[in-house]
C-alpha positions as CSV (number, residue, x, y, z in Angstrom):
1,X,17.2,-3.1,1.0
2,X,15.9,-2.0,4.7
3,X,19.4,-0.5,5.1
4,X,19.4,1.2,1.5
5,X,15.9,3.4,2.3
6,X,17.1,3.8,5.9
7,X,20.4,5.4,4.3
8,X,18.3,7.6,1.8
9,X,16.1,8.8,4.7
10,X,19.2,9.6,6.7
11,X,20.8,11.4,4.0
12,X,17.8,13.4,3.6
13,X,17.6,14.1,7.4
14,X,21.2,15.1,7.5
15,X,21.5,17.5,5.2
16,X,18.0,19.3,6.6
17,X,19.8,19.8,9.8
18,X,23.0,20.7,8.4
19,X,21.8,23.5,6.5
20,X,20.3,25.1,9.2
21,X,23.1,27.6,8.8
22,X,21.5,28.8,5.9
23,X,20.3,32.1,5.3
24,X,16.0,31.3,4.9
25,X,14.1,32.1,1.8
26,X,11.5,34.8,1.4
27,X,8.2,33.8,1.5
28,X,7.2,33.2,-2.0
29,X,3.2,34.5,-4.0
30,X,3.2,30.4,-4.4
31,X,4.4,27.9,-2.0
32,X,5.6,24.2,-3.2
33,X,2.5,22.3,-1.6
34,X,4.1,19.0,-2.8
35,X,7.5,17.7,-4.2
36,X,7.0,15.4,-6.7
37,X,4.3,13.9,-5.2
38,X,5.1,13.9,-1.6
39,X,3.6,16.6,0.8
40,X,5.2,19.7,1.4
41,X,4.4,22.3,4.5
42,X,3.6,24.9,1.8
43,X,-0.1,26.4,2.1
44,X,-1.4,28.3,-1.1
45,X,-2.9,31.9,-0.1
46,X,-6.0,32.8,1.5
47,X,-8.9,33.1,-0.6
48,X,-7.3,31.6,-3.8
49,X,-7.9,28.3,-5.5
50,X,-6.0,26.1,-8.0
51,X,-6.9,23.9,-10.4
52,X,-4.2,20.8,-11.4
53,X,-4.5,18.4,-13.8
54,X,-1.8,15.5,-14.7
55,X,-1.3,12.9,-17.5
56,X,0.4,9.5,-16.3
57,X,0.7,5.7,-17.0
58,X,-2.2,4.0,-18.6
59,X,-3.8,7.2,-20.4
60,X,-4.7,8.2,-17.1
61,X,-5.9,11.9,-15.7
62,X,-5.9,12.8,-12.4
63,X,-7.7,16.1,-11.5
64,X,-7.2,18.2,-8.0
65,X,-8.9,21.6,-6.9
66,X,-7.6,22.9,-3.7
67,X,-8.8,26.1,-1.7
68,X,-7.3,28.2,0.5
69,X,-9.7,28.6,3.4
70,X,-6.8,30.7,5.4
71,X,-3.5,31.7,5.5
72,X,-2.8,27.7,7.6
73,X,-5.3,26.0,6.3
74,X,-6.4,24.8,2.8
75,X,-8.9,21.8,1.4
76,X,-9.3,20.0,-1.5
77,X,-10.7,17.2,-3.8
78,X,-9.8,15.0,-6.9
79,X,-11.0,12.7,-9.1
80,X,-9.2,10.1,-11.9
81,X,-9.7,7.9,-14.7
82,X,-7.9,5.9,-16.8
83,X,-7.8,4.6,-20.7
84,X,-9.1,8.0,-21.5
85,X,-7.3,7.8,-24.5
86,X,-7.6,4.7,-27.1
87,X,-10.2,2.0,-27.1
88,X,-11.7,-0.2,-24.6
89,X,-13.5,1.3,-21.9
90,X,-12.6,4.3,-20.2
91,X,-12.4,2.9,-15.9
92,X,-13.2,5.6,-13.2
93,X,-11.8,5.4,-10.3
94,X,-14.3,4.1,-7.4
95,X,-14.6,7.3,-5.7
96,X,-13.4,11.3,-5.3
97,X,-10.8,11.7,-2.8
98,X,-10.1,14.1,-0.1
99,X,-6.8,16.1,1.8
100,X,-6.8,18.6,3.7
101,X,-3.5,20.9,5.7
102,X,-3.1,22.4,8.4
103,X,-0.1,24.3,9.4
104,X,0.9,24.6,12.8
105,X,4.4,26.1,12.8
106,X,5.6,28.9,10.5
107,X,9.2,28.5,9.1
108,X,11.5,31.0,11.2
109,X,15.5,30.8,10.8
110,X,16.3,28.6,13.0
111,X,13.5,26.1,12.5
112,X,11.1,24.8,9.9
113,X,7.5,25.1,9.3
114,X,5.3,21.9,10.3
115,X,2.1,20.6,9.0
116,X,-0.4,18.2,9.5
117,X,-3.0,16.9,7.2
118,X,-4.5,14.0,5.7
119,X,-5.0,12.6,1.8
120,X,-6.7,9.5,0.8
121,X,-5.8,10.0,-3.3
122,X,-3.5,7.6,-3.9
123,X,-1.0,7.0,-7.3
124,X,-2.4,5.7,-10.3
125,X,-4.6,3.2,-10.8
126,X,-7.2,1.9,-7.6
127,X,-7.8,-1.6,-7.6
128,X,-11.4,-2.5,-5.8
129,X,-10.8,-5.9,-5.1
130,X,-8.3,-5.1,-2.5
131,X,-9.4,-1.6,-1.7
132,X,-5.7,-0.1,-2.6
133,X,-3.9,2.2,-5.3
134,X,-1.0,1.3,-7.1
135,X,1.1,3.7,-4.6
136,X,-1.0,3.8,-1.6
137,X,-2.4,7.7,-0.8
138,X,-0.5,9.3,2.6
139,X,-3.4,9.5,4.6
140,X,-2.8,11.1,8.0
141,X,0.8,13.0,7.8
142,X,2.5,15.2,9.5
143,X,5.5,17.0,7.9
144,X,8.6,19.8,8.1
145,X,9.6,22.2,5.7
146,X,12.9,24.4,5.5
147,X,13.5,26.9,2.6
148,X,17.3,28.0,2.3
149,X,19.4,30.2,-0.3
150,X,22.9,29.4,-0.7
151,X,24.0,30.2,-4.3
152,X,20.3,29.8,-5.5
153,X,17.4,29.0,-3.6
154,X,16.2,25.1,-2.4
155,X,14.0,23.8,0.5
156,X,14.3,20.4,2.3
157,X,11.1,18.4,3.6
158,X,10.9,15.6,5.6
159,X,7.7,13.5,6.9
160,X,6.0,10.5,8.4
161,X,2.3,9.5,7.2
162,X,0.2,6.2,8.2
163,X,-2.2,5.0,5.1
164,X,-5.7,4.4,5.6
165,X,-5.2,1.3,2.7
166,X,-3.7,-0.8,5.8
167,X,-5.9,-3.6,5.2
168,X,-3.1,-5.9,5.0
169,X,-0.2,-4.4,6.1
170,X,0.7,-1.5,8.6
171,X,0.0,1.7,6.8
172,X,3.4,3.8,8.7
173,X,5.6,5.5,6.3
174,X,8.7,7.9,5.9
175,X,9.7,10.2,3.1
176,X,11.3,13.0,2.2
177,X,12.2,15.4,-0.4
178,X,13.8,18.5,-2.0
179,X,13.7,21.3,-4.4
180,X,16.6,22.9,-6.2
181,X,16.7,26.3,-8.3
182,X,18.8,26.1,-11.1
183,X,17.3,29.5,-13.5
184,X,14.5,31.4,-12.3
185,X,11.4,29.6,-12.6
186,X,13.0,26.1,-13.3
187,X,13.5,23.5,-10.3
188,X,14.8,20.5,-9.8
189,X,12.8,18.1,-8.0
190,X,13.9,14.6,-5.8
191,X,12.2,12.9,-3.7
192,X,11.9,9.4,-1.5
193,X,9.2,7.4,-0.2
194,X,10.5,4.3,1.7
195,X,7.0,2.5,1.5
196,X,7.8,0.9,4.5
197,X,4.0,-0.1,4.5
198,X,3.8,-2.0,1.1
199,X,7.1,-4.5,1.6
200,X,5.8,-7.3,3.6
201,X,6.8,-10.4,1.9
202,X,4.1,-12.5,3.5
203,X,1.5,-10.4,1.9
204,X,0.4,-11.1,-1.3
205,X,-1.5,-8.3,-2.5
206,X,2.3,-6.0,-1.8
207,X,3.6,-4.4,-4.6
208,X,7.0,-3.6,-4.1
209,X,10.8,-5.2,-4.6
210,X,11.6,-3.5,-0.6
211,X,13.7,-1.1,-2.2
212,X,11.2,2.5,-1.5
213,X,10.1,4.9,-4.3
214,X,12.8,7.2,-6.1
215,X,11.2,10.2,-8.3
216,X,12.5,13.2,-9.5
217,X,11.2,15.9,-11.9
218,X,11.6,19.3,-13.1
219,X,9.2,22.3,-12.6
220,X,8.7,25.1,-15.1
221,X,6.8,28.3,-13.2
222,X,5.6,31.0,-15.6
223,X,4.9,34.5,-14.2
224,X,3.0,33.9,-11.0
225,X,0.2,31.6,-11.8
226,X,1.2,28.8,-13.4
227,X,3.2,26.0,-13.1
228,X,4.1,22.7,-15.3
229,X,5.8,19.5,-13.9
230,X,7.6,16.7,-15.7
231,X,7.9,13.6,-13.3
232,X,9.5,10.3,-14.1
233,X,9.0,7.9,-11.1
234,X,10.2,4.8,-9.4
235,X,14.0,4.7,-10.8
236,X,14.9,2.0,-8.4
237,X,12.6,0.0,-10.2
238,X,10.2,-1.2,-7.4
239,X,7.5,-1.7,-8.6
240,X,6.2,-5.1,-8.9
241,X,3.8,-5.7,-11.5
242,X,5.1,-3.1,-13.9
243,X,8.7,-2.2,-14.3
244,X,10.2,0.8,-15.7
245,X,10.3,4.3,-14.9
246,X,6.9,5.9,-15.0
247,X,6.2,9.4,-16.3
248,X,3.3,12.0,-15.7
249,X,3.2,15.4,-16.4
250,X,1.1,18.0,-14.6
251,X,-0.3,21.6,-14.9
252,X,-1.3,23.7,-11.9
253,X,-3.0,27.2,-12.0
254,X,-3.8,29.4,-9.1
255,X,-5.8,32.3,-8.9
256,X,-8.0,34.4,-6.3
257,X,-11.7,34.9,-5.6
């Protein structure tokens, strides 16, 4: 399984410098701040703000606002809850979360754009007892971004994050991702997390087979404000305690001050 997500991770890496050749990609009114769920180098504008909000596994909601403090730099906050819809008791999770990006290159031909940054929200649902979410968040993270347009537009992003749930097991990580146009306004999204830092099989609050996190989704923008994702996660199946592919989907609006 180490060889598999060292292959996927190499294949993502290869093809990011291979299509350097590439023609780059205007700079767009909305950047892709995240893949699937994976971090992007993608800032949204100056003096704007944008509202998400995302329907998953176990009734739960996840809500994000994120600001654009300047053109580099942008904060934000979000909150979730699960068995919002049914019976039983609705469970918040234990606390808001936190990210923040800073980017410190901007894309040019011959090179991508870098961020760094840091997020504590996590996947799913947080369990208290051993101070982790189902997926753990990226925490710190530093990651490159490429936009290219062959026949149709796509961008490539690679990255490496360490966890602040590392409790029990080294929080370093690798992933990567990428975004393909098929029509305007509809992409195709792919991503891959190796979760090198949830695999240890000498731990027993890890969550993982050892095989990394495969999701992929597709993204609907309409005009220039609003965007809808349909995600179906893990389809390698690695996920311990509950198999299957999970699914989520998730509406983002932006707008200005």
């Amino acid at each position: 399984m180490l060889k598999l997500r060292y292959s996927f991770l190499l294949m993502i890496m290869s093809v990011f410098i291979l299509s350097a050749a590439a023609d780059e990609v205007n700079g767009q009114f909305l950047e892709d701040i995240k893949v699937v769920e994976i971090p992007t180098a993608g800032i949204i504008p100056h003096k704007s703000y944008m509202y998400s909000g995302s329907v998953g596994p176990f009734n739960s909601l996840l809500f994000r606002l994120d600001v654009g403090l300047h053109d580099r730099l942008m904060m934000g906050g979000s909150f979730g809850l699960q068995n919002f819809i049914g019976r039983g008791d609705i469970e918040y999770n234990e606390r808001p979360e936190f990210r923040l990006r800073l980017r410190l290159l901007e894309e040019i031909i011959g090179g991508p754009a870098l961020a760094v940054g840091v997020n504590t929200q996590g996947q799913n649902r947080w369990f208290s007892d051993i101070k982790r979410y189902e997926r753990k968040s990226k925490g710190f993270y530093a990651v490159f971004s490429k936009g290219y347009k062959l026949f149709r537009r796509f961008s490539l992003h690679f990255g490496i994050n360490y966890s602040l749930e590392d409790e029990y097991e080294d929080g370093t990580d690798l992933f990567g991702g990428i975004s393909i146009e098929t029509f305007p306004g509809l992409m195709l999204l792919g991503e891959y997390t190796a979760a090198f830092n949830d695999d240890n099989e000498d731990n027993p609050h890890s969550m993982t087979r050892g095989r990394g996190y495969l999701d992929v989704g597709v993204r609907f923008d309409y005009e220039e404000n609003l965007r809808i994702r349909v995600n179906f996660k893990d389809l390698m199946n690695n996920y311990l305690p509950e198999p299957g592919v999970s699914r989520s989907v998730e509406i983002s609006y932006i707008n200005f001050f």
